[in-house]
C-alpha positions as CSV (number, residue, x, y, z in Angstrom):
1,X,142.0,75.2,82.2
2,X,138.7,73.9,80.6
3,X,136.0,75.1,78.4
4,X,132.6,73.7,79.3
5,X,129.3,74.7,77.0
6,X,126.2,74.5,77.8
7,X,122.9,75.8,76.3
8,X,121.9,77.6,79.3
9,X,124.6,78.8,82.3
10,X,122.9,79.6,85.8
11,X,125.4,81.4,88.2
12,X,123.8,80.8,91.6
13,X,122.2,78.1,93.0
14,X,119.6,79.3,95.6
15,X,115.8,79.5,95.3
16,X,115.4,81.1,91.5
17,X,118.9,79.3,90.2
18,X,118.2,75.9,91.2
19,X,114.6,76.6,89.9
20,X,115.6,77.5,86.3
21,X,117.8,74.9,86.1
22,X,115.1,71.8,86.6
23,X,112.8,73.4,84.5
24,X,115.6,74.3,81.8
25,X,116.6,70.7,82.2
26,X,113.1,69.2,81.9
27,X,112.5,71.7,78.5
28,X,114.8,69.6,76.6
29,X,118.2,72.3,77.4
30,X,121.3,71.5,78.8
31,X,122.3,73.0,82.0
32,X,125.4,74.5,83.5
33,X,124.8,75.4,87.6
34,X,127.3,77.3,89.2
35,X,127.0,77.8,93.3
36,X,129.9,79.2,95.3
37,X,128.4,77.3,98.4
38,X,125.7,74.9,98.4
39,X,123.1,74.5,96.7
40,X,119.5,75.5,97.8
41,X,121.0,79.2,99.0
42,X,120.1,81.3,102.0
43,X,116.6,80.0,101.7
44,X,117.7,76.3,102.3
45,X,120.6,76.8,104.4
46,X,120.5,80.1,106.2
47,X,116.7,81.6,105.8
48,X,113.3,80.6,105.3
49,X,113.6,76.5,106.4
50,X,116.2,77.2,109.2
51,X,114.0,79.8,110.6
52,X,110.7,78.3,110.4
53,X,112.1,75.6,112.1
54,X,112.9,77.9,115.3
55,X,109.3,79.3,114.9
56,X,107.8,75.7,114.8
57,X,110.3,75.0,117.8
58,X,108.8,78.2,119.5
59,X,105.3,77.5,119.3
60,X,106.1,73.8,120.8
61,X,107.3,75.5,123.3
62,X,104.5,77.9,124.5
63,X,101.9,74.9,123.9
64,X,103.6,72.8,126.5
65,X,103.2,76.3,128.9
66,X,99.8,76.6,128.0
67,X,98.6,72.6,127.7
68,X,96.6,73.2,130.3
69,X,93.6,75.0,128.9
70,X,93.4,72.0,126.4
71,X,93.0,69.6,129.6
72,X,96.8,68.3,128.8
73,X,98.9,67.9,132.1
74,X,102.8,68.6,130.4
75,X,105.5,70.5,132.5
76,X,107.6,73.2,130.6
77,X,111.4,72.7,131.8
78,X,112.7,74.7,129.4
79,X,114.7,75.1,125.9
80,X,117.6,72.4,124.9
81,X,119.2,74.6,122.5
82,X,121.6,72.4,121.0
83,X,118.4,69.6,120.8
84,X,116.5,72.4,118.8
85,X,119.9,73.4,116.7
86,X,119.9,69.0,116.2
87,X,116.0,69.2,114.9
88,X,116.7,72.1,112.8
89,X,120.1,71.5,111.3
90,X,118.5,67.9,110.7
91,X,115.4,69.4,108.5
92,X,117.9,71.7,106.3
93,X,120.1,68.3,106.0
94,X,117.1,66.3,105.2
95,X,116.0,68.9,101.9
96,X,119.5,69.6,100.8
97,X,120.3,65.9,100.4
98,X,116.5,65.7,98.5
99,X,118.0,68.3,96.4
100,X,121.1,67.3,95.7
101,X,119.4,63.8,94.2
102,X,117.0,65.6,92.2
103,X,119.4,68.1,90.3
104,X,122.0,64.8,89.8
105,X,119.1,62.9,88.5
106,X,117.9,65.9,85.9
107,X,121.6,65.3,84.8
108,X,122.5,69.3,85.8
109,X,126.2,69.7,85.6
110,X,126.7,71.7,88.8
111,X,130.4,73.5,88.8
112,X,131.1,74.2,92.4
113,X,133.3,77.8,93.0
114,X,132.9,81.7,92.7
115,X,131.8,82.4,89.3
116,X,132.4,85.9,87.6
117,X,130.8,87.4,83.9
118,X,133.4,88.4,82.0
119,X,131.1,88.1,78.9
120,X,127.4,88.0,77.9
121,X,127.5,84.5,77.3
122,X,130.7,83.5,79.7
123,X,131.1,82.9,83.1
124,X,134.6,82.4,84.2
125,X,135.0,79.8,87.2
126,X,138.8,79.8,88.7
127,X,140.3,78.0,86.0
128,X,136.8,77.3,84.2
129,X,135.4,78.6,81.2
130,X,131.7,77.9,81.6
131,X,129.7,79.0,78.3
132,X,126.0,79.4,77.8
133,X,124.0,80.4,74.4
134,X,121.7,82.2,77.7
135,X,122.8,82.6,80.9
136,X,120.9,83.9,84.1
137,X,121.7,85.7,86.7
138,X,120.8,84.5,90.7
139,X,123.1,85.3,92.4
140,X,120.7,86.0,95.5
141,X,121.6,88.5,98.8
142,X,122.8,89.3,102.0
143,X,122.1,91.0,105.1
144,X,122.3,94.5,104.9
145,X,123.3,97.0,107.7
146,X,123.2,100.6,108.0
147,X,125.6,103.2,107.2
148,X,128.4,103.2,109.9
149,X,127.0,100.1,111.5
150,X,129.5,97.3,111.6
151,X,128.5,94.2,112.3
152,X,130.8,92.4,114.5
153,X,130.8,90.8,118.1
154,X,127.3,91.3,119.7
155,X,126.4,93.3,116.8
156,X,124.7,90.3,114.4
157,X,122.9,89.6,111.7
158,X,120.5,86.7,111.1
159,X,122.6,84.6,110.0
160,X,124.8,84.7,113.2
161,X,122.0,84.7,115.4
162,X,120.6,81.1,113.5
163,X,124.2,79.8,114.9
164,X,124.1,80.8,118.5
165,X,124.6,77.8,121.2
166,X,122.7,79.7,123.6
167,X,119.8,81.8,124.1
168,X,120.0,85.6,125.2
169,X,118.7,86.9,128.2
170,X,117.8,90.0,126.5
171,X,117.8,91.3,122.7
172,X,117.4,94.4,120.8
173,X,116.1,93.9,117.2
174,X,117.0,96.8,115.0
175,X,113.9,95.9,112.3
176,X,110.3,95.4,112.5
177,X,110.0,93.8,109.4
178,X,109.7,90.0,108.3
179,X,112.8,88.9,110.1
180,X,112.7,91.5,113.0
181,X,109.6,90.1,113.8
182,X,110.0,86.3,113.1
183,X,113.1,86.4,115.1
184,X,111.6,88.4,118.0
185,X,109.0,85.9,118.1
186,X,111.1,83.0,118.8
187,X,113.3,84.8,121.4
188,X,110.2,85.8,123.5
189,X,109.3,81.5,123.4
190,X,112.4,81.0,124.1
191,X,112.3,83.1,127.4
192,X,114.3,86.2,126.1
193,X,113.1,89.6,126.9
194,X,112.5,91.5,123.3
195,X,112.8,95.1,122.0
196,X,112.1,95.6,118.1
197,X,113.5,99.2,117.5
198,X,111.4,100.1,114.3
199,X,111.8,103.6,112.3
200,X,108.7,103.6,110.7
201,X,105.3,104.1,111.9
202,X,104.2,100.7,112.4
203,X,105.6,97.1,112.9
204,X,105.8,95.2,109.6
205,X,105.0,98.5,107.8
206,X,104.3,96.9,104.4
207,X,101.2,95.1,105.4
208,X,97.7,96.7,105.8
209,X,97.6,99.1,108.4
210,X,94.8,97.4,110.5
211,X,97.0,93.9,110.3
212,X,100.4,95.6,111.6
213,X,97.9,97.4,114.6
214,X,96.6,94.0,115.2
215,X,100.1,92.1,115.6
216,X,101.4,95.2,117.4
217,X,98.4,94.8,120.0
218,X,99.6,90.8,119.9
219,X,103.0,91.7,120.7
220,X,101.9,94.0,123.5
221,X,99.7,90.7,125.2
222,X,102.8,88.3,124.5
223,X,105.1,90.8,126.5
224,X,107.2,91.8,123.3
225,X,108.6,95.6,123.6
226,X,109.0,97.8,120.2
227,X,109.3,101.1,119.6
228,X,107.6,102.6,116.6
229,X,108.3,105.7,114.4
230,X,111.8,107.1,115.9
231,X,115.5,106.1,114.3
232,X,117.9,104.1,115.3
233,X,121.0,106.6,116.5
234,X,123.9,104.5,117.3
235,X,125.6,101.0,119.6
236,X,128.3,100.5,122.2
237,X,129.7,97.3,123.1
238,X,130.1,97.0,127.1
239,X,131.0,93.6,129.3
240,X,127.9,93.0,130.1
241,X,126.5,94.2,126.3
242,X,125.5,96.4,124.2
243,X,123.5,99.8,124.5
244,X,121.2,101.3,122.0
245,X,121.0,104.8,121.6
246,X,117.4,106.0,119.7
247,X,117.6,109.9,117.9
248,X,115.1,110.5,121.2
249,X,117.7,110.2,123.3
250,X,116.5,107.0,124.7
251,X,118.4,104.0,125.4
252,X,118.0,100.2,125.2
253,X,120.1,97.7,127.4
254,X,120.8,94.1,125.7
255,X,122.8,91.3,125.3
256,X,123.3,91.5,121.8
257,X,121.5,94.0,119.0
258,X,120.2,91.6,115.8
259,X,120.3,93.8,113.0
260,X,117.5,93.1,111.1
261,X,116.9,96.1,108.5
262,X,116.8,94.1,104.9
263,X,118.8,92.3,102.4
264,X,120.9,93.5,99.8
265,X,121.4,92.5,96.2
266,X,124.7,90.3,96.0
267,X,126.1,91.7,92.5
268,X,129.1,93.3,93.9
269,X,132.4,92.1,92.0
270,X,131.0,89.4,89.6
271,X,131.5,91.3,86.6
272,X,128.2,92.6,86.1
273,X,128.9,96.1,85.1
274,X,132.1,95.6,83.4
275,X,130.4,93.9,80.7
276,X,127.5,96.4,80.3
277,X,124.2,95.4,82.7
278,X,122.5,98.4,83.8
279,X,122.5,98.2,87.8
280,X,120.6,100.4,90.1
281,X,122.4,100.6,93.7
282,X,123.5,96.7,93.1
283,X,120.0,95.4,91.9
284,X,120.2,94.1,88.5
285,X,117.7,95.9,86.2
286,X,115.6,93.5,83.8
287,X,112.2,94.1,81.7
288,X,109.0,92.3,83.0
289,X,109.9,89.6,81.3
290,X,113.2,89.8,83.6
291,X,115.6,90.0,80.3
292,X,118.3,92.7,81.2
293,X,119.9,95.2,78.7
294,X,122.1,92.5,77.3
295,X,119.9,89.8,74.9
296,X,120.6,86.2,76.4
297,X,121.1,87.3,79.7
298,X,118.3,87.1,82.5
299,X,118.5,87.6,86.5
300,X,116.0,86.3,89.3
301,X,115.4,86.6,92.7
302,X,116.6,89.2,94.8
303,X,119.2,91.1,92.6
304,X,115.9,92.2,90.9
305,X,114.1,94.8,92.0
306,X,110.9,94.5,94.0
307,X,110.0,91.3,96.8
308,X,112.7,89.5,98.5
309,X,110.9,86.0,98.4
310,X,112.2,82.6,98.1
311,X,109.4,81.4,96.5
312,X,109.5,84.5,94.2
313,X,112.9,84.0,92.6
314,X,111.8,80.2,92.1
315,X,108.9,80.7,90.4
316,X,111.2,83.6,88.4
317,X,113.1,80.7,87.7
318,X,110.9,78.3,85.9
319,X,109.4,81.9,84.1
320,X,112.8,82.7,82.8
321,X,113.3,78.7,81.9
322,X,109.8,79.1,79.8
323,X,110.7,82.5,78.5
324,X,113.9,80.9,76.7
325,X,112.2,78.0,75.5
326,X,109.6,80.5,73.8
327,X,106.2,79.4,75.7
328,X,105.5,82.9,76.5
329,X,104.5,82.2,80.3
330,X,102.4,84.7,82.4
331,X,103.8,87.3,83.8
332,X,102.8,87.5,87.9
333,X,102.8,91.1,89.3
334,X,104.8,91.5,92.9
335,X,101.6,92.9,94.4
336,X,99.9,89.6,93.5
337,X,102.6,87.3,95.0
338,X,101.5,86.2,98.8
339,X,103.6,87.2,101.5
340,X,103.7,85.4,105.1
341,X,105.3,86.1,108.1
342,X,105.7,83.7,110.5
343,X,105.6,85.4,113.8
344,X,103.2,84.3,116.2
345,X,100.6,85.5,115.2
346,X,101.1,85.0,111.5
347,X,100.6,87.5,108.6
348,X,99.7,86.8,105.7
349,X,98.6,89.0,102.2
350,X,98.2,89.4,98.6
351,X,97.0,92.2,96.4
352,X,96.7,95.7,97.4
353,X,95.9,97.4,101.0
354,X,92.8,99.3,101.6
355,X,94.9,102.4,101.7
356,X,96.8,101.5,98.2
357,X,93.5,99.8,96.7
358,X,91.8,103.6,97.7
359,X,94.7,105.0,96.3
360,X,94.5,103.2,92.9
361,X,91.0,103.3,92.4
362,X,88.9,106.2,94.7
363,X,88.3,105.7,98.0
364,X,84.4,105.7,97.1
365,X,84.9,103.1,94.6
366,X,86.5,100.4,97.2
367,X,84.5,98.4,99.8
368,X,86.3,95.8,102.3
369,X,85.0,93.5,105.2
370,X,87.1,92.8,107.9
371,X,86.1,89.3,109.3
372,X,87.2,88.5,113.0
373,X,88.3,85.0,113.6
374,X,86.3,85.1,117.0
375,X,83.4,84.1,115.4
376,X,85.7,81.1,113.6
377,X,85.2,77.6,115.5
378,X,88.3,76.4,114.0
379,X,90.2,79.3,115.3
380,X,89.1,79.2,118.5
381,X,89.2,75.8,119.3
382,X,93.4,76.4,118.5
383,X,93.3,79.1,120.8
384,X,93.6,81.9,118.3
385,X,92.6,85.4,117.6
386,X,93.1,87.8,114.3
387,X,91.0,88.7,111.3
388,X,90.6,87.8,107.4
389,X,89.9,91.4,105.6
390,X,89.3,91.6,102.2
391,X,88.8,94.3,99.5
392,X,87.3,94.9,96.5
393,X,86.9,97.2,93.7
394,X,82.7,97.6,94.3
395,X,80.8,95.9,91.6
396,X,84.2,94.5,90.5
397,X,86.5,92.2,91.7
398,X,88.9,91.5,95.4
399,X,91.8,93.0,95.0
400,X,93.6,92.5,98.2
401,X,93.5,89.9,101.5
402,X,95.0,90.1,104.2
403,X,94.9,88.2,107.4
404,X,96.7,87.7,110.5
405,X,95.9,85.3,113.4
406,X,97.8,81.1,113.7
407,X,97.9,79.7,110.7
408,X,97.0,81.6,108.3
409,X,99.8,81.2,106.2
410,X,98.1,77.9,105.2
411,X,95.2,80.4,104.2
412,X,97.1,82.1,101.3
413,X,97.1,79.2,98.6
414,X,93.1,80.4,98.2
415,X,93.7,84.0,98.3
416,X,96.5,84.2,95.8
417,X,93.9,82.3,93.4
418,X,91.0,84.5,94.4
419,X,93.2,88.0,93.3
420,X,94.6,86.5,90.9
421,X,91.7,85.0,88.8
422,X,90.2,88.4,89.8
423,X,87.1,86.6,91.4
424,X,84.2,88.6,92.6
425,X,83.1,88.2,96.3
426,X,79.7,86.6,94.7
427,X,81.9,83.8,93.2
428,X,83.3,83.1,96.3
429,X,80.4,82.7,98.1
430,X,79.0,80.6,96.3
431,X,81.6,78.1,97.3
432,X,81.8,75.4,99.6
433,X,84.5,75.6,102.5
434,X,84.8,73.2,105.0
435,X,84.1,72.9,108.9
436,X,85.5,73.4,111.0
437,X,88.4,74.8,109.0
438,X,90.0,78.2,109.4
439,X,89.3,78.1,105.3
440,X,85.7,79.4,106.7
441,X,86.8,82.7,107.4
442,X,87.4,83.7,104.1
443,X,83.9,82.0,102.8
444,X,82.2,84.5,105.6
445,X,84.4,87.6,104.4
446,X,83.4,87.1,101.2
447,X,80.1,86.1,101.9
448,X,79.5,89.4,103.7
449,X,81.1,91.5,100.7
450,X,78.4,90.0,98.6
451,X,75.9,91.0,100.8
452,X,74.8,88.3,102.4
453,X,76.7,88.4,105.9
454,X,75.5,84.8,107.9
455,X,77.6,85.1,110.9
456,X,77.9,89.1,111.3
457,X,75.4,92.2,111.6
């Protein structure tokens, strides 16, 4: 048995661990890391780079079926699936290596195992005492099923359908959301036939009601089946499958059912509630400057309540890093943190909906422009369709984008700074944005909102 001390213990090494840590390290603190697995997390290993590597994959893919309308003579002969598992398993090798080097070099001690708190300031590791004078909590999550749902044999989660050495003929997804959709996307390029089973009223139902009609009308063109607004009932396993009973009565034939319906905080047996953290069905409750009941003990990431994001916990991370070494940083509101999705099309927003932006402020004191990338030469010289629509408090600021068309995840880097510096549509317009650059279509939305439409009646 050992007793290791640092100034600051991290117990979990994914997005918002691994985060905290460099910037704890580069404040000057000294830095215990511990990770169960490896580090980097779902995100790294078992998420966001795995994924978007099968969605990059994907869209290869339907370019070489399409090449000729861009005057390209290719022939499709379809998907190696173990030469796409070698390009992707190659990319997460590639950042986790990077990773490794950069935590060794910020001289992080990382202290591989399960950890547990059996104190505020004491994280026991097998044999290992690991101390910290603060320690924070990101311990990350996992995929959540529903009540009575097992998830075994051809009843998987993402994480077993990343692993599979072979491609289905035909899929259910029980989930419109993010990964429903990211996953259905890649399926459908990869030749499967697709059904999203969704409860809610729309397909990714936490976007802007015009964006989630638009990618459902996408969906529709690209031969992708959902059904919207009735419940999942129940699954049997047959030789040839499963079936999918809906509360209609109707039924769904597939090779496998990808269960697809959130992630769930991963607090269960570490000790947090035996040593007094106030929990809140498994999330970890903190203040908004994410310290939790206990003084000296923080959590990110997704054991806190609100966005499941990668690149939320990390930025948590460095926040909670800052917090300790007193520079007061800036809080970020969840509602001003971009969210992508990277379907084809893509989605991508930040800041309120019309509906919530009505909601919050009067639906006669909100104004919005819906700008359709039709009339973007960037957009369609890559063969894409969608919109940029953006809202504003009148004679006040934007307080909400959202877009949806390729690419437009590359869009959100301007938006987040347009909501969050609380511009005005006149100080947008004033800018310059290249051409021919998808960028444009937010110039010409803003343009428009300052009332001075160039390219629209």
């Amino acid at each position: 048995m050992s007793e290791q001390n640092f100034d600051i213990v991290v117990l979990g090494g994914g997005s918002g661990g691994y985060a905290a840590a460099l910037r704890a390290s580069q404040l000057g603190f000294s830095v215990g890391l511990i990770e169960k697995g490896k580090l980097g997390g779902t995100c790294l290993h078992r998420g966001c780079i795995p994924t978007k590597a099968l969605l990059h994959a994907a869209e290869v893919a339907d370019y070489s079926r399409e090449s000729s309308k861009y005057g390209v003579d290719t022939t499709f002969n379809g998907i190696d699936i173990a030469g796409v598992t070698a390009y992707r398993e190659g990319i997460v090798s590639s950042k986790y290596k990077g990773l490794q080097g950069l935590i060794k070099a910020r001289g992080i001690t990382v202290i591989e195992g399960e950890g547990k708190l059996v104190s505020p300031t004491t994280v026991q590791v097998g044999d290992d005492t690991v101390v910290g004078k603060n320690v924070i909590l990101a311990t990350g999550s996992y995929s959540r099923s529903l009540p009575g749902l097992d998830i075994a044999g051809r009843v998987i989660t993402s994480e077993q359908a990343l692993e599979l050495d072979f491609i289905p003929k035909k899929v259910a997804i029980l989930g419109g959301g993010v990964i429903g959709v990211e996953f259905a996307s890649v399926w459908k390029s990869f030749g499967a036939d697709v059904t999203i089973i969704e409860a809610l009223p729309h397909l990714v139902p936490n976007e802007d009601e015009s964006v989630s009609k638009q990618l459902e009308r996408a969906f529709r063109k690209r031969g992708i089946n959902f059904t919207i607004g009735v419940r999942f009932a129940g699954v049997v396993e047959n030789d040839n499958g499963v079936v999918v009973t809906l509360e209609n009565g109707e039924t769904i034939d597939a090779e496998l059912l990808l269960v697809a319906v959130g992630r769930g905080p991963s607090t269960a047996g570490l000790g947090f509630e035996e040593v007094g953290l106030t929990l809140d069905r498994g999330f970890v409750i903190t203040n908004e400057r994410l310290q939790t009941n206990i003084p000296g003990v923080y959590a990110v990431g997704d054991i806190v309540p609100g966005l499941q994001l990668a690149h939320r916990g990390f930025q948590q991370g460095i926040f909670v890093a800052e917090e300790i070494a007193g520079l007061n940083p800036v809080i970020i509101d969840d509602i001003n943190i971009p969210k992508v999705t990277y379907s084809d099309p893509e989605v991508a927003s930040i800041g309120l909906s019309q509906a919530r932006a009505e909601e919050k402020y009067g639906a006669e004191n909100v104004s919005f422009y819906d700008y359709n990338l039709a009339g973007n030469g960037k957009s369609h010289i890559i063969g894409t369709s969608g919109s940029v629509k953006v809202v504003r408090v009148n004679d006040g600021p934007v307080v909400g984008i959202h877009m949806i068309g390729a690419r437009v995840g590359e869009l959100i880097g301007e938006a987040q700074l347009i909501v969050n510096w609380e511009a005005y549509p006149e100080d947008v317009a004033s800018l310059v944005h290249a051409h021919p650059t998808q960028n444009e279509a937010l110039g010409e939305a803003h343009l428009a909102l300052a009332g001075k439409p160039l390219h629209a009646l």
